[in-house]
C-alpha positions in Angstrom: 99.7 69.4 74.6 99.2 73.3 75.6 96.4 74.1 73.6 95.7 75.3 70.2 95.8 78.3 68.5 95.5 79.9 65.2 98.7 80.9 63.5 98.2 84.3 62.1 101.1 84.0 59.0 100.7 82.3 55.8 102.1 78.7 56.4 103.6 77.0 53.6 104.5 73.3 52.9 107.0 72.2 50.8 108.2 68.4 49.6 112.1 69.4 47.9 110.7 71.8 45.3 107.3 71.4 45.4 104.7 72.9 47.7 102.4 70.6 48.9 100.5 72.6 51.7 99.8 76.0 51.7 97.0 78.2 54.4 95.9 81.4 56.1 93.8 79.0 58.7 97.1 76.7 60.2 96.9 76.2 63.5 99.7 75.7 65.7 99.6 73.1 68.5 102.6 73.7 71.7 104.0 70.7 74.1 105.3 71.0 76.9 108.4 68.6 76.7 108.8 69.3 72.9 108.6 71.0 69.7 105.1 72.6 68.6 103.2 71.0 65.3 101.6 73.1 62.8 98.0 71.5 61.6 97.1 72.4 58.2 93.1 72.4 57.1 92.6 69.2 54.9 91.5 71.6 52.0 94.4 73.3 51.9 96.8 70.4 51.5 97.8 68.7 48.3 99.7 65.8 48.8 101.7 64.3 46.1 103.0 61.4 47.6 101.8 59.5 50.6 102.7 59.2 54.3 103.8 62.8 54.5 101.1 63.7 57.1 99.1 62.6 59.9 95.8 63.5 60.7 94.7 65.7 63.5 91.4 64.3 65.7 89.6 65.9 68.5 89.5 69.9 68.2 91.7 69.6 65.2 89.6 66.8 62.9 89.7 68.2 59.2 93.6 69.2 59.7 96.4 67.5 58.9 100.3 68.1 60.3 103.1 67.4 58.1 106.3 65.1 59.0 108.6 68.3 59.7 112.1 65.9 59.3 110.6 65.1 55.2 108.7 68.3 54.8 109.8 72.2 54.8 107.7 74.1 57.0 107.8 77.6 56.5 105.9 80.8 57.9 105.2 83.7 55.7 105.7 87.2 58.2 104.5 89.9 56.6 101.2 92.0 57.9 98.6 93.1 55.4 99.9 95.6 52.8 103.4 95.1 53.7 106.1 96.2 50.7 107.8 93.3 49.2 111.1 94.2 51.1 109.0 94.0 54.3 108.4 90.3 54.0 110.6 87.3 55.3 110.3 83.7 55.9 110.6 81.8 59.0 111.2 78.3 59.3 108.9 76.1 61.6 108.6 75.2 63.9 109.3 78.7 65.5 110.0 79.5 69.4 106.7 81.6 68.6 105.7 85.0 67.9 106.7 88.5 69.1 103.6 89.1 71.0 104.5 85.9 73.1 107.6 87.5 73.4 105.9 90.7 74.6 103.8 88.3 77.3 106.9 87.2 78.8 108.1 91.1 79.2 105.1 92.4 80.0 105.5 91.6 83.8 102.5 92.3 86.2 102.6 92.6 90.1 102.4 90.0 92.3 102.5 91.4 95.9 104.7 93.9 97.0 107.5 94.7 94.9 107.4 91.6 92.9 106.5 91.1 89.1 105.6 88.4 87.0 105.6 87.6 83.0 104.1 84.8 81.0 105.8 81.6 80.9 107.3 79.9 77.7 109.9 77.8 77.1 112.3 77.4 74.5 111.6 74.0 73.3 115.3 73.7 72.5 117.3 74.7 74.9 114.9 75.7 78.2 116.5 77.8 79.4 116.1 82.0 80.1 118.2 84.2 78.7 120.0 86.8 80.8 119.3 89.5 78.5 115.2 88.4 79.1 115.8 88.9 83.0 117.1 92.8 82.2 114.3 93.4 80.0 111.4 92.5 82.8 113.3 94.5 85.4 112.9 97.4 83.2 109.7 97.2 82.5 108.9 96.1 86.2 111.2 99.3 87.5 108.8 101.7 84.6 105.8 100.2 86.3 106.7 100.7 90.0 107.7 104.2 89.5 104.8 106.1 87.1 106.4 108.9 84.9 110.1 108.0 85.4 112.2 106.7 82.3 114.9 104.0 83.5 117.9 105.2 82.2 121.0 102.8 83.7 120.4 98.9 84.7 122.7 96.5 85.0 122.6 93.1 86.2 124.7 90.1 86.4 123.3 86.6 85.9 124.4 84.3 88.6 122.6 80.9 87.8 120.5 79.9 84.8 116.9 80.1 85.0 114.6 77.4 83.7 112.5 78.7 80.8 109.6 76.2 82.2 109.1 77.7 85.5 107.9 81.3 86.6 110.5 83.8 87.4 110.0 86.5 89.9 111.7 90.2 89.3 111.2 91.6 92.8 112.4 95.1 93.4 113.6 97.0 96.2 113.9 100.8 96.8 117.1 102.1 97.4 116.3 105.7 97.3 114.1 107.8 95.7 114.1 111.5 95.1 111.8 114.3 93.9 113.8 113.0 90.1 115.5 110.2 90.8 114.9 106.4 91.8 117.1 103.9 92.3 116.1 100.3 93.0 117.7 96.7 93.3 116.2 93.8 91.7 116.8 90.3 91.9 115.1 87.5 89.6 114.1 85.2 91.5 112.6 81.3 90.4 111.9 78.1 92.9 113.2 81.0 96.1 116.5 80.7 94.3 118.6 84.1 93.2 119.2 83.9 89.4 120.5 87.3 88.8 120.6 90.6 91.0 121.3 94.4 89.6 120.5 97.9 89.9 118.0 100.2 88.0 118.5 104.6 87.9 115.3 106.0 87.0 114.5 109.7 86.1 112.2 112.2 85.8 114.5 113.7 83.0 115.0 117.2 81.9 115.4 120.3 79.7 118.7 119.6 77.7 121.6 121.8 78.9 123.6 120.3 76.4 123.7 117.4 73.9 125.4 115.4 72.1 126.0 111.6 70.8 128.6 109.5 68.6 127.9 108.9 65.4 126.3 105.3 64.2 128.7 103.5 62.4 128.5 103.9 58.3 127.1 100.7 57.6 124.2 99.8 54.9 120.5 100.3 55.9 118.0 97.3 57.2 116.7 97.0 53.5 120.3 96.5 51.9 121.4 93.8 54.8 120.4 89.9 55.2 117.1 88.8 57.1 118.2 86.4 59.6 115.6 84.3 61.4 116.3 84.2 64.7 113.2 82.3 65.5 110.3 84.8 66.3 107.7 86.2 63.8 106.8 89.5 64.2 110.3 90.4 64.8 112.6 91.5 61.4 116.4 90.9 62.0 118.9 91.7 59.4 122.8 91.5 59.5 125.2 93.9 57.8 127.2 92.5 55.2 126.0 88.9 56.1 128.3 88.5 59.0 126.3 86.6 61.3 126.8 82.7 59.8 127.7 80.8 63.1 129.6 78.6 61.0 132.9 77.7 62.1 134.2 77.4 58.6 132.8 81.0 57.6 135.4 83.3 56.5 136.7 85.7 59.4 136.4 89.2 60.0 136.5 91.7 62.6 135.0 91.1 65.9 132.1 93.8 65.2 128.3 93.0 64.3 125.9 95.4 63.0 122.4 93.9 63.2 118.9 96.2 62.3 116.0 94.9 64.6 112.6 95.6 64.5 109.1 94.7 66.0 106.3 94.7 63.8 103.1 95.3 65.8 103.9 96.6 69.8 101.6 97.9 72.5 102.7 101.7 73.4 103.6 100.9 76.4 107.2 102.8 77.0 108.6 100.4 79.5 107.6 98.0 77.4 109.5 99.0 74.2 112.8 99.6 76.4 112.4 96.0 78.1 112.6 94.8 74.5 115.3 96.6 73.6 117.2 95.7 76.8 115.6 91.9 75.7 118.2 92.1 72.4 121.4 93.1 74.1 122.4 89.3 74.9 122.3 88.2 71.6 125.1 88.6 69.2 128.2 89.8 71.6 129.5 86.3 71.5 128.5 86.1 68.0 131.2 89.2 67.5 134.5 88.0 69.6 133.7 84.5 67.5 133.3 86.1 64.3 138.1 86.8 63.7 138.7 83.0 65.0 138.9 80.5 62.4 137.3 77.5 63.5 135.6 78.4 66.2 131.1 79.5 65.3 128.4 80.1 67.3 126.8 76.6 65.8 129.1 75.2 68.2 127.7 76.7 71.5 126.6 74.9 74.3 127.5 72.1 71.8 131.3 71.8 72.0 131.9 75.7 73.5 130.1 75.8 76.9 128.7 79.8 76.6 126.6 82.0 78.7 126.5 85.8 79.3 127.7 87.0 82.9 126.6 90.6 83.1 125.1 93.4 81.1 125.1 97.3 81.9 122.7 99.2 80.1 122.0 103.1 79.6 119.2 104.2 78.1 119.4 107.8 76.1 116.1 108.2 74.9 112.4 107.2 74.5 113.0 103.4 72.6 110.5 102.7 69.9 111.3 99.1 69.4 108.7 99.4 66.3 111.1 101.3 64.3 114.0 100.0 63.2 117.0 99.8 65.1 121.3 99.5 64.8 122.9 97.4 67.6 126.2 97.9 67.1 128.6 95.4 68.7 132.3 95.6 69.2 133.9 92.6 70.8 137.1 94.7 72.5 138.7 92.0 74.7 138.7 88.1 74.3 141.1 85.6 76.7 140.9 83.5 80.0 137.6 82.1 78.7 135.8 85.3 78.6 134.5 88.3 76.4 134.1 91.7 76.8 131.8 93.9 74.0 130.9 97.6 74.1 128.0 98.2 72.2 125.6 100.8 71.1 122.1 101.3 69.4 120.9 103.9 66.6 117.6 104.6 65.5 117.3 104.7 61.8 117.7 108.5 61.7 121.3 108.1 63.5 120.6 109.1 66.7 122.3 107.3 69.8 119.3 105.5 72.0 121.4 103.2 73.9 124.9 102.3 75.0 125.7 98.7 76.7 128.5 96.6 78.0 128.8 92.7 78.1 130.5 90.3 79.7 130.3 86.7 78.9 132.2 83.5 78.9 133.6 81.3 76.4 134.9 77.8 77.1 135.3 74.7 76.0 134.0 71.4 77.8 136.1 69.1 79.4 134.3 66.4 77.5 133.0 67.7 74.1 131.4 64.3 73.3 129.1 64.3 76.0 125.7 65.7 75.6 125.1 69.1 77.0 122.2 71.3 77.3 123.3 74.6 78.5 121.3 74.6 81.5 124.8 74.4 83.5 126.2 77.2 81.8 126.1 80.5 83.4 
């Protein structure tokens, strides 16, 4: 056990139909080799039927924790005052919430040229996304160069990282100018190269001309579908419902428009564009997948060994990852086991913050049956 902590959403508790558990005073409880458990106060609980729960001792005596294979557990995120259409429901347990999220971006130094973020692990499948990797050298490159924005980064994501360990962004100057810098970084973990790239930063400057394409006509984050992707604090929501990852879902074409939006974030810049960078791994498979009957995103590292290779990212703009944004993704080549997506991200007002390339690989295993955990897979 890792300690416990108080969960800040409404927790709910529900046997079929009826709710037998509901609390603003649940307190979560992480492992390290597992899922987390969510203790309800005793008061709170109202058990019809017996053998549903177990109760908590130590620290936690006067709680009670459901059996989460017989009984819904569900998390209520929505801050005081939020509208109606504000509010969504995340099943528990959760990875956790977005200010974990922001711990794990919000990298610190740790000598010379080398940065370091909280540690948590997906209890799933422990393993770091690449996308994750991008995001702390971007906030690491903000941070080693006071006053400039990054504005290109790419990396490419050579082995998998173990969500369990720390992992090191260390950063190297290249060159640096009286407006530009440019730096390599490598994330590092156990003195093991997990992913290099290169980060442009600039002082920016007076417009001389501008322009930006259009954001695709799509519906607006409060006519699309919440989808819960896991985190509280964070609001996702698809256009036209078209992320299932169902292999049986009908087809379409190979484009997902998803709104995104942090709740509650520092106002730290390089934070805000770390987490936008954070996002740009997740649905590019989801959008070559989405025209090929039979074949879902359920199915990953499952049956469909997946991983994304390399991301290039440029920034156009100051990011406010608190306001809502439109990734845009366009799967434009898949064949000989990989993807290619070109991408782009609104803000709600239409303007172009953020364009982005992915590369990724799709494949099948050579044994399906066996059991996999995606920790090979990159």
């Amino acid at each position: 056990m890792t300690g416990a902590q108080p969960c800040p959403y409404r927790a709910r508790a529900w046997w079929a139909d009826e709710l037998v558990g509901e609390s603003t005073g649940a307190v979560r409880v992480d492992h390290a080799d597992g899922p987390p458990d969510l203790f309800f106060p005793r008061a709170d609980v109202r058990l019809a039927r017996g053998g549903l729960a177990r109760d908590g001792d130590g620290e936690l005596t006067g709680f009670v924790a459901f059996d989460d294979e017989r009984v819904r557990l569900e998390l209520v995120d929505a801050r005081v005052g939020d509208e109606p259409r504000d509010v969504t429901i995340k099943a528990f347990p959760t990875w956790g919430d977005a200010t974990d999220l922001v711990a794990v971006l919000d990298v610190q130094p740790d000598g010379d040229g080398r940065y370091l973020g909280a540690v948590r692990s997906g209890w799933q499948r422990p393993v770091v996304d690449g996308s994750q990797m991008l995001g702390q050298a971007i906030v690491a490159a903000g941070r080693s160069t006071s006053g400039r924005r990054p504005v290109s980064a790419s990396m490419v994501f050579s082995r998998a990282a173990d969500a369990r360990l720390p992992t090191a962004i260390e950063l190297e100057s290249v060159a640096s100018g009286r407006t530009f810098t440019t730096l390599a970084a490598r994330a590092m973990q156990s003195g093991r190269v997990c992913a290099t790239g290169t980060l442009l930063l600039d002082q920016t400057a007076a417009d001389v001309i501008r322009h930006g394409v259009e954001p695709p006509d799509v519906p607006g984050p409060y006519d699309s579908v919440p989808v819960d992707m896991s985190v509280t604090g964070r609001d996702i929501r698809i256009v036209d419902n078209a992320y299932t990852g169902d292999p049986d879902a009908p087809v379409g074409p190979p484009v997902l428009d998803a709104w995104v939006r942090f709740r509650e974030l520092p106002p730290d810049p390089s934070l805000h564009a770390g987490l936008l960078a954070q996002f740009t791994g997740h649905l590019s498979i989801a959008a070559a997948l989405r025209p090929h009957a039979g074949i879902g995103q359920d199915q990953a590292h499952h049956r469909l060994s997946t991983a994304i290779n390399a991301i290039t990212l440029s920034i156009h703009g100051d990011v406010r990852a608190d306001r809502w944004l439109l990734y845009h993704h366009r799967a434009t080549f898949a064949g000989d086991g990989m993807i290619h997506t070109e991408c782009r991200v609104h803000d709600e007002d239409g303007a172009l913050m953020a364009s982005f390339t992915v590369d990724a690989m799709i494949r099948a295993f050579a044994d399906p049956d066996a059991p996999h955990d995606g920790r090979t897979a990159m």
